[in-house]
VOGU-3710 file (C-alpha; in Angstrom, 3 decimals, decimal comma):
1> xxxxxxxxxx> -0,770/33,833/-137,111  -1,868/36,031/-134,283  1,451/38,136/-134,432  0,143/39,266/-138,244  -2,984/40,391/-137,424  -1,194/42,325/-134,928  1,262/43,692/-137,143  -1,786/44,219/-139,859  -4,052/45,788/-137,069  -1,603/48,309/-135,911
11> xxxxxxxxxx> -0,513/49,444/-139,527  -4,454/49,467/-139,898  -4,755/51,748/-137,274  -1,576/53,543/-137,723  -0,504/53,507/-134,593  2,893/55,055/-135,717  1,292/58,366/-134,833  0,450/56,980/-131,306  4,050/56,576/-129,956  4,425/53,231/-131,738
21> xxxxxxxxxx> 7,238/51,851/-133,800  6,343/49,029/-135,649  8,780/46,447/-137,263  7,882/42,591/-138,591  9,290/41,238/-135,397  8,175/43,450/-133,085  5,827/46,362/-131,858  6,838/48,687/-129,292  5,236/51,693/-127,569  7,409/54,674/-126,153
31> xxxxxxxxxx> 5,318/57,440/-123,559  7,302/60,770/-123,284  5,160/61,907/-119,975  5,909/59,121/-117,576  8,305/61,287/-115,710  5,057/63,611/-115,072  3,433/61,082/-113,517  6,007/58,953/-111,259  6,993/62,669/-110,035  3,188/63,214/-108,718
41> xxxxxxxxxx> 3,031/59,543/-107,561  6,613/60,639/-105,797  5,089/63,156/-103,974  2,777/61,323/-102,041  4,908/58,267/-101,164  8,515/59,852/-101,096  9,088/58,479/-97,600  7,509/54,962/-97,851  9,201/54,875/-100,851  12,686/56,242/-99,755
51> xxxxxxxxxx> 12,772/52,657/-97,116  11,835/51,019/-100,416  15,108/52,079/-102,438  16,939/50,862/-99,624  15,361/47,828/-98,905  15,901/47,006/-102,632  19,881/47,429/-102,459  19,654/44,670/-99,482  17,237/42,119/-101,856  19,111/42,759/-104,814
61> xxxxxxxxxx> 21,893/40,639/-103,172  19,784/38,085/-101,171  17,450/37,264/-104,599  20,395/36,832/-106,652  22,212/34,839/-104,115  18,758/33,119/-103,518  18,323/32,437/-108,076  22,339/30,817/-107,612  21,504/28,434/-104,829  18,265/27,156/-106,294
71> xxxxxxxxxx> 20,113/25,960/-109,427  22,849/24,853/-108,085  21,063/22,911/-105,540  18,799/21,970/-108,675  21,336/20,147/-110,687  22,695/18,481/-107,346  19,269/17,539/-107,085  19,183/15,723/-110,187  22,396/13,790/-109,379  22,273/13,139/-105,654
81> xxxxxxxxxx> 18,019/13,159/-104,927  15,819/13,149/-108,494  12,968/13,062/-106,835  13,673/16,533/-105,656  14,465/17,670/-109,032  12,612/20,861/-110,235  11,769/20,611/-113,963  12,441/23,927/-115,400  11,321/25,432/-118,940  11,165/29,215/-120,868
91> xxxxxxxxxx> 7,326/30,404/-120,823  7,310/31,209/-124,499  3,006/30,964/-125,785  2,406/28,462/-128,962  5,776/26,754/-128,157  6,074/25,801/-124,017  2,740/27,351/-123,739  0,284/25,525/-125,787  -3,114/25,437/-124,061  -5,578/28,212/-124,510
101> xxxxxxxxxx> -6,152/28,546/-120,699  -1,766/28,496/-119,942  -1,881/31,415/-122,854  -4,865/33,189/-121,380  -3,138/32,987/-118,122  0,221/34,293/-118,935  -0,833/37,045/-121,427  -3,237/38,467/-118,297  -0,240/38,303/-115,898  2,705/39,584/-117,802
111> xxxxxxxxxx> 1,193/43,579/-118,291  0,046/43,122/-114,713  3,789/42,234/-113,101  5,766/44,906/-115,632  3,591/47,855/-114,986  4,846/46,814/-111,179  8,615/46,178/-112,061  9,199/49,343/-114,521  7,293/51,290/-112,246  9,453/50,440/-109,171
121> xxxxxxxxxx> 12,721/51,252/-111,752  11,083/54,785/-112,611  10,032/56,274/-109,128  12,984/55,101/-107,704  14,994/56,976/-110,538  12,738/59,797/-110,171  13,549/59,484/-106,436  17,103/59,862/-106,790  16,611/62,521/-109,445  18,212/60,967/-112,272
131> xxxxxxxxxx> 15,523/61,913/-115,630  13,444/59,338/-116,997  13,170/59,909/-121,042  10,570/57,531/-122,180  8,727/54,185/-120,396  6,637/51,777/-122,273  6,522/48,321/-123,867  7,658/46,333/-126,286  6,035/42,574/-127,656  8,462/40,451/-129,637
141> xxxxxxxxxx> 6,873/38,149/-131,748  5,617/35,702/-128,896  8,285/37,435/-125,783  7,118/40,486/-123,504  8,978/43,385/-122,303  8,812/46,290/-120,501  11,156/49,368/-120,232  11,588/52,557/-118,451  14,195/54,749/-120,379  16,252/56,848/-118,097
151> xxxxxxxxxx> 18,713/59,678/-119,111  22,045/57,739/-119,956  24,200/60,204/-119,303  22,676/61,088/-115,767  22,276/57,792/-114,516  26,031/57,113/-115,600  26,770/60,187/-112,958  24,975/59,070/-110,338  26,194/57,889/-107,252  26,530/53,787/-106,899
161> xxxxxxxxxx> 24,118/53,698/-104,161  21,681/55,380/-106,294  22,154/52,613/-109,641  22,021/49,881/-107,139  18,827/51,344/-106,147  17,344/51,927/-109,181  18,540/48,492/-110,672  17,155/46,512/-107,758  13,533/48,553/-107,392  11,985/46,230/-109,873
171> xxxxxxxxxx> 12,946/42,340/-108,881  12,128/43,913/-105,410  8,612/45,142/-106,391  8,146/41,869/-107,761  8,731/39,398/-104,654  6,996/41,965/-102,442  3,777/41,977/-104,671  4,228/37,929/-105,335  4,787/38,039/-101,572  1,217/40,047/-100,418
181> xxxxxxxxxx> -0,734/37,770/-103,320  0,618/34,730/-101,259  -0,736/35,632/-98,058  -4,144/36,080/-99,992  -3,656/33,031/-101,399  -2,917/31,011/-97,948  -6,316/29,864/-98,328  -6,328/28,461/-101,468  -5,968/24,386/-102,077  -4,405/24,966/-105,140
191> xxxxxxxxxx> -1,466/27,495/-103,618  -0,678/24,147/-101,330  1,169/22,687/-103,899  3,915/25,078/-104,000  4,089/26,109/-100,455  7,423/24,599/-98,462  7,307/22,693/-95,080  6,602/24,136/-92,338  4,366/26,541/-93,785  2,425/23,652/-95,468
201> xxxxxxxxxx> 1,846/22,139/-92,076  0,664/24,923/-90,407  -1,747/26,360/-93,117  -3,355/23,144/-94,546  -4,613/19,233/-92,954  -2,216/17,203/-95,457  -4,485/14,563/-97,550  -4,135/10,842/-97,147  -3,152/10,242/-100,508  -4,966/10,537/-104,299
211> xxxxxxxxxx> -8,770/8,946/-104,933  -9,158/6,098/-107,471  -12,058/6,860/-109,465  -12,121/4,118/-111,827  -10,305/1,184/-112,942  -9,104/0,840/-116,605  -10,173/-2,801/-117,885  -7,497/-5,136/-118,516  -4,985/-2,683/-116,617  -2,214/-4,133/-114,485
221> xxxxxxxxxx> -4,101/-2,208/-111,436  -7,175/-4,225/-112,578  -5,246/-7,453/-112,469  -3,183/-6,890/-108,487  -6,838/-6,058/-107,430  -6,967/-2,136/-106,964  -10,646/-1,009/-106,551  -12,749/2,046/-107,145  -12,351/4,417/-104,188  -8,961/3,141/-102,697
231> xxxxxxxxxx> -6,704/6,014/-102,269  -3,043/5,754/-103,121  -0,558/6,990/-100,527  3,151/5,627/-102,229  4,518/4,478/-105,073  7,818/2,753/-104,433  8,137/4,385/-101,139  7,650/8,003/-103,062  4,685/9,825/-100,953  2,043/10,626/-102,857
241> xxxxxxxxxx> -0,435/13,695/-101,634  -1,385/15,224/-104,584  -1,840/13,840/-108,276  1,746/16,114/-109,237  3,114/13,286/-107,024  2,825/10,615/-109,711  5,308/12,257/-111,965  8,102/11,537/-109,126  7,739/8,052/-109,009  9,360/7,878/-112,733
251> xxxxxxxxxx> 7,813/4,946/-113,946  7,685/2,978/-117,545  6,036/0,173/-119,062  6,388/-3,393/-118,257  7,823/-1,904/-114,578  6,309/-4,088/-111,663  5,743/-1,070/-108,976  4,688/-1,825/-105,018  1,554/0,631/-104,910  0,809/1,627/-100,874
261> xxxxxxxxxx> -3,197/2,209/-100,595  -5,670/2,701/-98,310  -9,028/0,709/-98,243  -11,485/1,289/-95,608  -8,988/2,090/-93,050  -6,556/-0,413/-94,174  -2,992/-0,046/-95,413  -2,332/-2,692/-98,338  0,658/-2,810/-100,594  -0,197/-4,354/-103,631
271> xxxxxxxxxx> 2,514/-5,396/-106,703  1,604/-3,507/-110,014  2,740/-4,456/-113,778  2,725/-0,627/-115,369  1,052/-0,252/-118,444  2,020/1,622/-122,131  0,154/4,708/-122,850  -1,793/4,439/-125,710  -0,734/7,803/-126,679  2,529/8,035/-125,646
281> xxxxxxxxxx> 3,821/4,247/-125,965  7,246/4,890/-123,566  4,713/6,454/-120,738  3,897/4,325/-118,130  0,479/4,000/-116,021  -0,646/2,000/-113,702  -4,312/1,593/-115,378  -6,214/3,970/-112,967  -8,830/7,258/-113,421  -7,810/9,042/-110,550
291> xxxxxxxxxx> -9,201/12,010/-108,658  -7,299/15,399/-110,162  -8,051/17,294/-107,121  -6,080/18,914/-104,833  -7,355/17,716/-101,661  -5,542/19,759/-99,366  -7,800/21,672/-96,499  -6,534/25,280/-95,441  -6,824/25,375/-91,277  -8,225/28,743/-91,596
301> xxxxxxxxxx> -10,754/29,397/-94,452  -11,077/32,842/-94,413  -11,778/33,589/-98,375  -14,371/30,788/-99,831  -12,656/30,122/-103,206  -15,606/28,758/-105,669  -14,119/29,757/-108,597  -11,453/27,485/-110,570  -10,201/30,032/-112,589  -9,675/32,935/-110,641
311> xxxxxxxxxx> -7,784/31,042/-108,096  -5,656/29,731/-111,428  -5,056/33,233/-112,407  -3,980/34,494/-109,350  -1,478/31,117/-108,765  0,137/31,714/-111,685  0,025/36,111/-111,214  2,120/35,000/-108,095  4,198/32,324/-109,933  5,421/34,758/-112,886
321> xxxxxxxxxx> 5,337/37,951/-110,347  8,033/35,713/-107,634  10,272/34,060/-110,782  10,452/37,400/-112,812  11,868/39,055/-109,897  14,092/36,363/-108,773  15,301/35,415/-112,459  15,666/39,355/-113,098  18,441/39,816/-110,720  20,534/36,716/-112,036
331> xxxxxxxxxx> 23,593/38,815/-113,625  23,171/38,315/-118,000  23,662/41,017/-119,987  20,034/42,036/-120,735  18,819/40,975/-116,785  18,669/43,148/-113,921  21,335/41,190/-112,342  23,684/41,897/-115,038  23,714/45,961/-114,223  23,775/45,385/-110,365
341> xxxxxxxxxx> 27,248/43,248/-110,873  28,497/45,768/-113,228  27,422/48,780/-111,224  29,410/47,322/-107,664  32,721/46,752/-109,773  32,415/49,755/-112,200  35,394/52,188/-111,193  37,051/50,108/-109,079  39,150/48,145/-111,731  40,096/48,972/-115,112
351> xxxxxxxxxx> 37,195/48,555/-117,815  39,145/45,912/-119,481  39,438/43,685/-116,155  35,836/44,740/-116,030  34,510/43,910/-118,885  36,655/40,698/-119,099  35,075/39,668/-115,120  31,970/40,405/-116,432  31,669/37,910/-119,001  32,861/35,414/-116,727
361> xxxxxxxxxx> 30,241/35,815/-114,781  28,260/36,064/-117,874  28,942/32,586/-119,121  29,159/30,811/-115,601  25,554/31,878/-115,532  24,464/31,223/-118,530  25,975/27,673/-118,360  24,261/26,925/-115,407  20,993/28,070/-116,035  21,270/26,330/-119,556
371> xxxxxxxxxx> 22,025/23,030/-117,854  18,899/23,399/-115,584  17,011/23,442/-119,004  19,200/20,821/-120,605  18,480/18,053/-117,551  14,927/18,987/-117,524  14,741/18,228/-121,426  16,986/15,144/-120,652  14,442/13,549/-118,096  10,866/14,620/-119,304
381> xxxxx> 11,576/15,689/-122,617  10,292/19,261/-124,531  7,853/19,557/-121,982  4,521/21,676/-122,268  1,746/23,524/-120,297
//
């Protein structure tokens, strides 16, 4: 529904006349004076950004080796320690994305982290003199994209060193930005729950465990004698610190858990009989309101964050900014990744053997990252934000 008042708005407007093409499935904008401008930005920054084209050859290789381990070690994960498992899903709005503030969220993020990667990709080109045509955006249907354009035929004749530069500018721009948003969000409770051991430690006093607000009547937590303001530290000898903890103890009705609390200084273990959702019937709970907070202190409060959604914003800002980057440079024919690969072997080997390696490489990554989705769908289902 909103894509056709997009669609109808635009005609409305005629935007055609504006640099737009418009189609049913999608609406894209071309600019014909972007080289203008990355030249004058160019001239200001050529040496900071001279370190930056070379820094981005060196990342290219350590995000995309970095995007292999993590799903490898992802679908080992979910063999050898599920626990660990990282549930993984496609950020597409109305079908993974289906609350107004998750939709919100994204759509304010995505403009925000291609302006930064397309931007890296043009001054870079602009850098190493190879002509940038056109640079804009394109919106398809409910998927994002930007684009600068450069001059086929030049960047074709460039040297390697100069594609690998241009191709890794924009995953680089992206972890560098997500990593500067992190340090500003060091401070931030809710930025805990992504943040690895040791840094964790060091930046934040871990809770004890999650609040029980109320009891639900009749519940088996009711029944083993779980009270209002007992905190929960395990389930099953799974820690919990945070309510996100709950979903790792994997639980289901009729299940008789051992639930490790803490009552007035007191650590009690006591035997609980899970409960069916009455929404979901095959989702278990152990009959509790709990305490949604993330109770995590930083050690050093230097920014006072009073406002829920901003600090939502900027968590999920750095969340898209770090994944686009690091999911960019995973070689597939229409990633970043894909170009790098190509533009190392190009020349070296005939195109045939080329092309042939390529989609190899192609389908070994597709397969894997399709069987990250596929065991996330196996053990929660078509989850949603």
């Amino acid at each position: 529904m909103a894509w056709v008042v997009i669609v109808l708005v635009a005609k409305g407007l005629k935007l055609e006349n504006r640099g737009f093409e418009i189609k049913a499935y999608s609406l894209t904008y071309k600019n014909y004076g972007v080289q203008a401008a990355l030249t004058k930005m160019l001239n200001r920054t050529r040496r900071g950004i001279r370190v930056f084209a070379d820094v981005s050859v060196i990342a290219g290789f350590l995000m995309m080796g970095f995007a292999f381990w993590f799903l490898l070690n992802n679908v080992s994960n979910y063999f050898v320690e599920p626990t660990e498992f990282s549930e993984l899903t496609v950020l597409i709005p109305g079908v993974t994305l289906t609350s107004s503030a998750s939709i919100t969220y994204f759509l304010l993020s995505i403009p925000i982290v291609l302006v930064i990667h397309e931007g890296a990709h043009g001054i870079v080109a602009t850098l190493e003199k190879i002509k940038i045509k056109t640079g804009g955006f394109a919106i398809f249907i409910a998927l994002f994209a930007g684009f600068v354009e450069p001059d086929e035929e030049e960047f074709n004749k460039a040297k390697k060193i100069s594609k690998l530069r241009v191709i890794g500018a924009g995953a680089t721009s992206n972890v560098i930005f997500s990593f500067a948003l992190g340090a500003i969000l060091l401070t931030n409770p809710l930025f805990a729950i992504v943040l690895p051991e040791p840094i964790l430690g060091w930046m934040y006093d871990e809770p004890d465990g999650v609040l029980v607000l109320s009891i639900i009547e009749g519940s088996g937590a009711e029944k083993a004698g779980l009270k209002q303001n007992d905190i929960i530290t395990a389930i099953n000898d799974i820690n919990v610190r945070t309510p996100l903890d709950f979903q790792k103890a994997d639980i289901v009705p009729g299940q008789t858990v051992n639930v490790s609390i803490l009552r007035d200084g007191q650590q009690l273990e006591l035997p609980i009989v899970i409960m069916a959702s009455e929404d979901d019937p095959e989702r278990g709970l152990i009959g509790i309101i709990r305490d949604n907070s993330f109770a995590y202190k930083p050690v050093y409060n230097f920014i006072e964050w009073n406002n829920p959604s901003v600090s939502m914003f900027l968590l999920w800002l750095w969340m898209i900014s770090f994944f686009i980057g690091i999911i960019n440079m995973l070689p597939l024919p229409i990633l970043d990744g894909g170009k790098f690969i190509h533009s190392i072997i190009d020349k070296k080997i005939s195109e045939r053997t080329v092309n042939g390696l390529m989609w190899g490489i192609y389908g070994f990554t597709f397969a894997l990252f399709g069987l990250n989705i596929a065991l996330s769908y196996i053990k929660s289902g078509w989850f949603t934000i």
